[in-house]
Structures are given as C-alpha cells and as structure tokens.
C-alpha positions in Angstrom: 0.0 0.0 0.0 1.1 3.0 -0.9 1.2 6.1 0.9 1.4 9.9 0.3 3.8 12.0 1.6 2.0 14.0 4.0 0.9 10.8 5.5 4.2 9.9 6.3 4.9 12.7 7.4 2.3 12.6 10.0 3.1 8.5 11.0 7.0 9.9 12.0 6.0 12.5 13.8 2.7 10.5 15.8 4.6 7.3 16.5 6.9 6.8 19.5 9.5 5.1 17.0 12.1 7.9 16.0 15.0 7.5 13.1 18.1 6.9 13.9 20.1 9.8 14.1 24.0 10.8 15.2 22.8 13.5 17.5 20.8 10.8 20.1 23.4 11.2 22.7 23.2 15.1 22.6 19.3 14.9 22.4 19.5 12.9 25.6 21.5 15.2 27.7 19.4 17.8 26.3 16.1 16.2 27.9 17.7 15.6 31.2 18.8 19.3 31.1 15.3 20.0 30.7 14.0 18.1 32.9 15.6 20.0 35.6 15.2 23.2 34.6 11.5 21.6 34.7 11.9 20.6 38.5 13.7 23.6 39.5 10.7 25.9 37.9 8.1 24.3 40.3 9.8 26.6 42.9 8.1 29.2 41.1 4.6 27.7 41.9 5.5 26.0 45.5 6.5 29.4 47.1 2.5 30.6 46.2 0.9 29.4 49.4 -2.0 29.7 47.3 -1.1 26.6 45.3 -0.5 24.8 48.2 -4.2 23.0 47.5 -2.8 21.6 43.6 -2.0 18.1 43.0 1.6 17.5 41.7 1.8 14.2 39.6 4.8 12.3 38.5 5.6 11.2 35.0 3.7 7.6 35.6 0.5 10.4 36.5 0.6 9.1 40.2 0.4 11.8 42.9 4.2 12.9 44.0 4.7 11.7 47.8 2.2 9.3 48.0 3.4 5.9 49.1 3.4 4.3 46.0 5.0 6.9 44.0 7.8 6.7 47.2 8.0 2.9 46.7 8.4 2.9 42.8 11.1 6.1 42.9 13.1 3.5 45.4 12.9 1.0 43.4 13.6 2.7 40.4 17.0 3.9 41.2 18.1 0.2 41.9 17.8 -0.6 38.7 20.7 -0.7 35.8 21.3 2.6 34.0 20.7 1.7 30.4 16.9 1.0 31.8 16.7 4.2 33.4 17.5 5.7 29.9 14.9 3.6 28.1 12.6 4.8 30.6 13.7 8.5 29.9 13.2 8.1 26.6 9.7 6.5 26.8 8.6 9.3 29.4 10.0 12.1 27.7 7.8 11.0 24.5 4.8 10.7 26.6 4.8 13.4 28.2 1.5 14.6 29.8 0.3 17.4 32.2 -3.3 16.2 32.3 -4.5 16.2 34.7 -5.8 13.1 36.9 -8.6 12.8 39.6 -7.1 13.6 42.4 -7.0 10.6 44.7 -7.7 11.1 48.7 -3.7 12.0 49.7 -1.9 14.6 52.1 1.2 14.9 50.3 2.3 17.6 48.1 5.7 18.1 46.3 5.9 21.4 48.2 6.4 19.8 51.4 9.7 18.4 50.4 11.0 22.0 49.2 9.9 24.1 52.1 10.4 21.8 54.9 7.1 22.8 56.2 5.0 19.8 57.8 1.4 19.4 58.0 -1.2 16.6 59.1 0.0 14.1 56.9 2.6 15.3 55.5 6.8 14.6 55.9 9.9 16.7 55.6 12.0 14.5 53.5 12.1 11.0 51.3 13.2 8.9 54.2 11.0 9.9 56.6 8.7 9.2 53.4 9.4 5.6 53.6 10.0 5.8 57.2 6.6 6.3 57.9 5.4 3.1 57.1 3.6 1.5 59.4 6.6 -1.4 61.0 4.5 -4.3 62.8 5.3 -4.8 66.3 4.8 -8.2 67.7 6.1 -7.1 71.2 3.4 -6.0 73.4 3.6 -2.5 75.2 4.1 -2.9 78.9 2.7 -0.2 80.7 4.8 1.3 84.3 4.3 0.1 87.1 2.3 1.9 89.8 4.4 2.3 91.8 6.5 4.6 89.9 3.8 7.2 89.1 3.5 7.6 92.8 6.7 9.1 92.9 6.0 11.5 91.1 2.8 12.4 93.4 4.2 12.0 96.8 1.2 9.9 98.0 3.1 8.2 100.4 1.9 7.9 104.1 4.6 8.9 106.7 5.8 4.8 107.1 5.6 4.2 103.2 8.1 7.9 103.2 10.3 6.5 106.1 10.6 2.7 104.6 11.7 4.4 101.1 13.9 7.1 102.9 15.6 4.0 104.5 16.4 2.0 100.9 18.0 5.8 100.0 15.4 6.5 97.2 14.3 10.7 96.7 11.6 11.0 98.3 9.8 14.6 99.4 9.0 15.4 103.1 7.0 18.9 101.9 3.6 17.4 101.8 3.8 17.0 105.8 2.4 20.3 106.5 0.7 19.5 110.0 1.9 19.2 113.3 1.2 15.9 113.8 1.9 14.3 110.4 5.5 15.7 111.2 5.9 14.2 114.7 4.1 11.2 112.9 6.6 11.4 110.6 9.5 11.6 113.7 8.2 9.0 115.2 8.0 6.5 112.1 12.1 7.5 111.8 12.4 6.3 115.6 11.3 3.2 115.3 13.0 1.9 112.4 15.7 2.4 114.6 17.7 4.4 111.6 19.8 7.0 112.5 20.2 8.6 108.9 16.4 8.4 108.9 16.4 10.3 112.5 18.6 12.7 111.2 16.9 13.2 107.6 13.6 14.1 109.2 14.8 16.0 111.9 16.3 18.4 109.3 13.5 18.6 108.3 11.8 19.6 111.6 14.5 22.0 112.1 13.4 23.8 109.0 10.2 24.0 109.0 9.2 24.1 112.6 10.2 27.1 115.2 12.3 26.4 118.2 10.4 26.5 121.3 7.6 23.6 119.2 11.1 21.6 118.2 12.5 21.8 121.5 9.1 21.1 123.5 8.5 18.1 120.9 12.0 16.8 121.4 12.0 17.0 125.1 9.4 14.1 125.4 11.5 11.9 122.8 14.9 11.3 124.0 16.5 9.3 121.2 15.4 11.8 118.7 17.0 14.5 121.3 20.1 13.0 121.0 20.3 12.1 117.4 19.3 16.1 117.1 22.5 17.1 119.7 24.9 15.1 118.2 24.5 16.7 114.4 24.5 20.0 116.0 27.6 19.4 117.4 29.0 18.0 114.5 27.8 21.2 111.9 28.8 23.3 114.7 25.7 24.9 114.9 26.8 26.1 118.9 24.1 28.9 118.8 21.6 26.8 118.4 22.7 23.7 120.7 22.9 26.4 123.4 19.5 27.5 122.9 18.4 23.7 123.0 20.6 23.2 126.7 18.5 26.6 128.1 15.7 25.2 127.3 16.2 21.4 128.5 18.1 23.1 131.8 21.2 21.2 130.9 23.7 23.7 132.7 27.2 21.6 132.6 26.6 20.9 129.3 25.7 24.4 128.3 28.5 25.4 129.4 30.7 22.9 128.0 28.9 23.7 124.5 30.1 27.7 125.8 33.5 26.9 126.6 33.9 24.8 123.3 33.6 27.9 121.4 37.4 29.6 122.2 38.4 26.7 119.4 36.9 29.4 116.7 38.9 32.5 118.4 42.5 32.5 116.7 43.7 36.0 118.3 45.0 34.7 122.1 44.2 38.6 124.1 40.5 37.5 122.9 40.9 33.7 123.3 42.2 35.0 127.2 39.3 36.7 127.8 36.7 34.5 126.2 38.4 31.9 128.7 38.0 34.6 131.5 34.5 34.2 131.3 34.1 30.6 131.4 35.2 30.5 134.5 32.4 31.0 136.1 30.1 29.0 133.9 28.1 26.0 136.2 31.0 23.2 135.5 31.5 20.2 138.0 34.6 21.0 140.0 37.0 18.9 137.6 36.1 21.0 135.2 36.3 24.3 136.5 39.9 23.6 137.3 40.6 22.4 133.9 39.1 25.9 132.9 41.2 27.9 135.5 44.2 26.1 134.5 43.8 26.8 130.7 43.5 30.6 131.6 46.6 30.6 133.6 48.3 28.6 130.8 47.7 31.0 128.2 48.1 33.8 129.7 51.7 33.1 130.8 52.4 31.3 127.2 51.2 35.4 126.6 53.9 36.6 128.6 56.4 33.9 127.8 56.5 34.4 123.6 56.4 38.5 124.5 59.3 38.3 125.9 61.3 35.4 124.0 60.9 37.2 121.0 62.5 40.5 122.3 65.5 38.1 123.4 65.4 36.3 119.7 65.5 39.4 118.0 67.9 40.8 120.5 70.5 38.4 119.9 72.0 38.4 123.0 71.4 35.1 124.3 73.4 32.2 123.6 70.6 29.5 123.9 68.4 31.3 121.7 71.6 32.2 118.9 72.6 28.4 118.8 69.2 27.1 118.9 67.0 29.3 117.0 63.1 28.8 118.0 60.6 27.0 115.5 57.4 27.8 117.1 55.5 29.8 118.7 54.6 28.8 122.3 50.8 30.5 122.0 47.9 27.7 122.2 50.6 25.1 122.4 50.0 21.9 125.4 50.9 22.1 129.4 54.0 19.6 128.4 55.1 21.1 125.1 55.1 24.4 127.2 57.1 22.5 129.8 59.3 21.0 127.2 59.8 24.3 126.2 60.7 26.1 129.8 63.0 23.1 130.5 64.8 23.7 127.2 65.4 27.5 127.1 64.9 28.3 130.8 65.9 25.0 132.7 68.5 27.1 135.0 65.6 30.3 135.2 64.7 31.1 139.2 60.9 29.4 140.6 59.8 33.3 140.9 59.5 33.5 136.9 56.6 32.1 134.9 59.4 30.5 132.4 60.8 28.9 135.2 60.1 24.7 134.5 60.0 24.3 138.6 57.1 27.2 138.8 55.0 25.5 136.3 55.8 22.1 137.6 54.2 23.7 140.7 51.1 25.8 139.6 50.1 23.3 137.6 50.5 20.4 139.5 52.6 18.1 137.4 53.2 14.9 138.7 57.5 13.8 139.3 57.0 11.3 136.6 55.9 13.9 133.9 58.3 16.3 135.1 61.3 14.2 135.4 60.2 13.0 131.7 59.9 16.0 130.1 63.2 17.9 131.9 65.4 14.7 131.0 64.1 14.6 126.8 65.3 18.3 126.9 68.5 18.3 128.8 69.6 15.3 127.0 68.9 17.2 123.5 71.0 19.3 124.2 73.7 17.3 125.6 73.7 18.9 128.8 74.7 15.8 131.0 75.2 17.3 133.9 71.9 18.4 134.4 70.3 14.8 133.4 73.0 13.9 136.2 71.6 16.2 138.8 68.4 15.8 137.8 68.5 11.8 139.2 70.6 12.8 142.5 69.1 13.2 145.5 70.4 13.9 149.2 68.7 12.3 152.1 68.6 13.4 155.5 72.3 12.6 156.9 73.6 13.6 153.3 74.3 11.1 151.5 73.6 11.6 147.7 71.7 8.4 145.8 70.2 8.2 142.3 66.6 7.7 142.1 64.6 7.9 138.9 60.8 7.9 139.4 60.3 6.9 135.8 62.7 3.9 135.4 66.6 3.7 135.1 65.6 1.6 132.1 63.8 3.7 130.2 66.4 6.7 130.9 68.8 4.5 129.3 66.5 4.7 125.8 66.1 8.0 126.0 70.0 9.0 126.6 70.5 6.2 123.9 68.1 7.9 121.6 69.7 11.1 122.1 73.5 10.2 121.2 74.8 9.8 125.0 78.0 8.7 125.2 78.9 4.9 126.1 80.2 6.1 129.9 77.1 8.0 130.1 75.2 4.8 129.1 77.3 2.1 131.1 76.4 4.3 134.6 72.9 4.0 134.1 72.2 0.8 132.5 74.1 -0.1 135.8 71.5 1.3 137.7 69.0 -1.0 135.9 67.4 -3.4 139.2 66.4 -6.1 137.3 69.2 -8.4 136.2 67.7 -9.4 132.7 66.8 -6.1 131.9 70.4 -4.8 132.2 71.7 -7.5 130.1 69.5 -7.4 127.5 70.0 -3.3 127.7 74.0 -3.6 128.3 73.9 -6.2 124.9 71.7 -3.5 123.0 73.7 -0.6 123.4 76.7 -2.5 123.6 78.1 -1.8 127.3 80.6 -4.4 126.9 82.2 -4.1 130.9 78.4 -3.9 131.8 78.0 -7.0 130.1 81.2 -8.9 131.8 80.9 -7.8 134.9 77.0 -9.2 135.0 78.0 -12.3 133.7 81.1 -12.6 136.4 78.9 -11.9 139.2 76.4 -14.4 138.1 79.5 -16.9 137.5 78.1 -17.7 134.4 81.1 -19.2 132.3 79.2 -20.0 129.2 77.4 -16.6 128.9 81.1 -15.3 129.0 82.3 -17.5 126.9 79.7 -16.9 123.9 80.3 -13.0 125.1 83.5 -13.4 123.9 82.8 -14.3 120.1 80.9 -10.8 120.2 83.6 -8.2 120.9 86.5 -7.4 118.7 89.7 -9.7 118.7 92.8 -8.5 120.6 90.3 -5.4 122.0 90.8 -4.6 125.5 87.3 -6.3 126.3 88.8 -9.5 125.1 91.7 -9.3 127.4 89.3 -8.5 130.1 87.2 -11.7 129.8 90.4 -13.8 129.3 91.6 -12.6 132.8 88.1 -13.4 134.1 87.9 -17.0 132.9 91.6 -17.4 134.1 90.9 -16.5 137.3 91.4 -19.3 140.1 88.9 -17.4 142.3 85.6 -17.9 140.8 83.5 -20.8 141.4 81.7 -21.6 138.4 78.1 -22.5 137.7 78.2 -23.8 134.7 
C-alpha cells in the first residue's frame, strides 16, 4: 500500500519510534537538562501558598509523595542505568500534564521543598518511607504503679520513712501539719535508723520554730540525742545552746560555751573569752581544767612576748645556737614544759618561764616532770643536768640516784639522744632487774656492763659466747680472758 507524503509525514512525527540519528546522545542530555530546569521551575509555583491546594503528579501520572510513588522512585533507582534511559526516553515521549482525579492523599511536592510539615505530611524521602507503618509483635508494657506515685508524693509517713531507709528521693513537703510531722518523727524512731532520724529532723528543724522543736523533742529522747549530736558535729553552737536553756542542761551548756574559744584565733580575745568561762556551772574537775587553761595561756602570753624581744635581740646564747621553730601560743601544758625546761631549765621558781614554777602551779606529777626535763636536757647534751636531775640527798647527806620513771627507760632516751657509752654504762648499771640490764648492756653495747654481770652471776658459758661478740685483741677480750683465768671464781656452769 502506498502512501502519500503527508501521511508519512504525520506516522514519523505520531509514532513513538524515532530515526536513527548521530545526535541521540546530545538529544538525551538535552532532555535531562530539561528536565531540571522543569523541577527547578516548580519553585516558582511551590512558594505561592495559594497553590498549596494543587495536585503534583509524577511522570507515571501518580500523585508525588504518595506511598506508591515513594515505593516505585526507590525501586527505580536500583535498577541498571541503560533502563533508566529507556525509561527517559519513553517518558520524555509521553509526556502529559493532564490532569488526573485527584485521589484522597496529604502529600504535596511542596512539602519536600519548604520543609514545612502538616497533618500528613513529611519533611523528607526517608521519613517518606520511614513512615510506614513497622509491625510490632512485642506487646507494650505499661509502668508500674508504683512509679507514678513518685511522682505524686502519696506516700503515708511509714511508706516515706521505709523508702527514705532504701536511700530512694523522696519529698517530706507534703507534711504540712503538726502531727503528720511528729508522725513522721516518730516512724524514723522506730526503724531504729539513725540517717532516717537525722533526715527528718532536718526537716523539723526547718520548718518548725524552736520552742515547738525543743518542747516536741523533750518528750523523745532518742530523737533529742540524734538532734544534739548533728549540731555538734555542723557546729551549729548557737543553736545547741538555745536547745541546753531550754532542757536546763547547765554543765553541758557550758561545756557547749567553753567549746567555742576553738573558733577564736587572736590569744588577748581567746584570754578573755576563757576569763568568762570560769564561772560558767562546770563540775569541779572542770572548772579547774578551765582555771588552768587561763593561767596557761596567759603566761604562754607573757612567755612568747618576751622570748621574742631576746630572739631578736641576739643576745642570748641558747636562743643564737638554737633558733626557736614555734611559737609557744595555744601550744599543750607539756610542750610548754618542754619548752621552759629547754630554754629556761636554769631560770629562778619566781619567773613564769621557770620549768619548777609550772611544775608547781600546775600540779605536774614527778614522773611527767622528770620525763619532760630529761628529753630536753639530753637534746642538748647537757649531761650534767640529766646527772643532777636523778641525785638526791637524804637526811644525813648522803647523795643516791633515784629515777621515778625507770633507770631503764632513761637509758633509751640518753640512747636515743647520742649519750655517750660512759654515760650509758652508769645508768644501764643502775637497771634493778638483772635481765633487763643485760639485754639493755647487749643492746647498746656496754661491753664491761655485760662482763661484769656475767662474772657476778659466775656464768662461764654466757662469757664465753660473750667473747665471740667483741672485737679480737680489744681490750674487752683481754678483760674476759683474765676473768675466765681466774682461780677465784666458782663456776656454775
């Protein structure tokens, strides 16, 4: 059949077949060029609001956003490029901006370019395909309730207490009564914790004025004493003396009073701060304990005054060769002993530095004294005073060493402080027991200590494994030679 050249005309340019020519490849680029400039128009329309209300369909003519249209673009891009240009080819010869009856959907191509969310609607492709529906097969367990009680405080005052005692958060402010406190207090008591106690009776303290606290207190004694003990510990003295006022607790109101010089650094005010605790209602221990640390501090006052006008002075040998480290202020009756003794041993009673004058206004017993004197003499190597300080004189004159504290612990200290053997050897003899003195005499190595015990106890053996001990060809080796040679010793071994 034949056909006329208009009609062929109109078959090329109708069908979807197209000749073969070299510019394809430049006719597809073209397209896809296009095709963008397509997309990136709809801008134009998407930033109407007014057009918000418009269906946008793809080139299938299925609404863009839709599920389908989402499921089919993801699948589409999976596939092989040569199909994606066969499918560019077929759309681009098809294409159509008829418009279709606008199925029941909520999406719109403007919601992916503005961002903008409505009912229905998604911000971007995945949350497109996000949104699916996923099919849960776990059920949803709800909380417990339990928890959402936390969250109300409807706990009764034991259900408050039990949780305060497994150290969960729990809220005391909805106890706005009297008695749901002292409930409350009382709950505490009898769990028998004393965290609890303290917990709520912060609490109290907070919320309730003193004279109810104290009154409400007075009647519950282990809550009382759970309530002293953290005052004491925060320090909160102003308050712990209001609570001893009220309970008529005068000793230790006054002890809570007299605690308080601790805070005062300045010793004039500390001094007179202690002045008037004298008279405070102590027991009569006390109130000597309270005269004596008045009398302390104010000649430790004195004593620093005038020790530092000698230091800086520099006209006193004890104080040029043995500069001071401390001050004396605040210090301890024995350090302040330990102090006289060292720079004023040789000072007359009528001073306040003088070591005897505090030995007797203080009333320090011979043990302490002797103890104290002998750790400072012997520091500073002053052996004749540890000497005289051991001799005494009896009634017809004769002198004899007497040490209330122990010839053998003398020996440790002069040991301790670099005394010379002699000095050693004189006292370890003084040791009673026998034992003691050899075992001391070994120590320190007192070797004629040692020999001459072991001669008077005729003990040959002891001598003899003496001997290995000292150094060959000393003059303690000649010494227990002439011992074990000798005729005149009856042996006991």
């Amino acid at each position: 059949m034949s056909r006329t050249k208009g009609d062929e005309e109109e078959y090329w340019n109708s069908s979807k077949f197209k000749a073969f020519t070299f510019d394809d490849e430049d006719d597809e680029l073209s397209q896809l060029k296009e095709s963008k400039r397509a997309v990136n128009s709809l801008r134009d329309f998407v930033d109407d609001d007014d057009d918000d209300d418009l269906e946008r369909v793809s080139w299938s003519g299925e609404p863009v956003g839709s599920i389908s249209w989402s499921i089919k673009e993801t699948a589409g891009t999976s596939g092989s490029n040569h199909e994606g240009r066969e499918q560019l080819k077929s759309r681009s010869s098809s294409l159509s901006y008829a418009q279709l009856p606008k199925p029941p959907s909520t999406y719109s191509l403007s919601s992916f370019f503005r961002g903008r969310t409505r009912l229905g609607s998604f911000q971007s492709l995945s949350d497109a395909l996000s949104d699916t529906p996923a099919k849960s097969y776990a059920p949803e367990v709800g909380r417990p309730r339990g928890e959402y009680r936390d969250y109300s405080n409807d706990w009764s005052p034991s259900d408050t207490v039990r949780r305060l005692r497994k150290g969960k958060v729990c809220s005391l402010e909805r106890f706005r009564s009297l008695q749901d406190k002292l409930q409350l207090l009382e709950e505490a008591v009898s769990m028998h914790d004393g965290n609890v106690i303290t917990a709520v009776l912060i609490f109290l303290k907070r919320t309730l004025s003193k004279e109810i606290l104290f009154r409400e207190l007075e009647v519950r004694q282990v809550a009382l004493r759970h309530l002293i003990h953290f005052l004491k510990e925060i320090g909160d003295h102003k308050l712990l003396l209001d609570l001893f006022r009220f309970l008529d607790r005068t000793e230790e109101l006054a002890l809570s009073h007299y605690r308080e010089h601790l805070n005062i650094q300045d010793p004039e005010k500390r001094k007179e701060f202690l002045k008037t605790c004298i008279g405070l209602p102590f027991s009569a221990e006390d109130s000597t304990h309270i005269q004596d640390h008045y009398t302390l501090l104010e000649r430790q006052i004195i004593i620093e005054a005038n020790d530092r006008h000698l230091e800086l002075a520099g006209q006193t040998e004890i104080f040029r060769k043995h500069p001071r480290k401390a001050s004396i202020l605040n210090m301890p009756l024995v350090t302040t002993l330990f102090y006289a003794c060292f720079y004023h041993y040789t000072e007359a009673e009528g001073t306040f530095s003088s070591p005897v004058n505090l030995k007797k206004t203080f009333k320090i017993p011979d043990k302490q004294y002797v103890l104290t004197a002998l750790a400072a003499r012997a520091k500073l190597r002053a052996w004749h005073d540890v000497d005289a300080l051991f001799t005494t004189k009896n009634w017809l004159g004769y002198t004899k060493k007497r040490a209330p504290i122990g010839f053998h612990r003398v020996v440790e200290i002069l040991h301790k402080n670099s005394a010379p053997v002699q000095i050693l050897q004189e006292y370890v003899n003084l040791v009673e027991d026998v034992d003691t003195k050899l075992n001391l005499a070994t120590k320190f190595k007192c070797h004629d200590v040692v020999i001459d015990t072991c001669r008077d106890l005729k003990d040959r053996q002891q001598l003899l494994a003496y001997r290995s001990k000292v150094d060959k060809g000393s003059a303690e080796e000649e010494k227990i030679d002439t011992i074990l040679s000798s005729s005149q010793i009856r042996w006991k071994n």
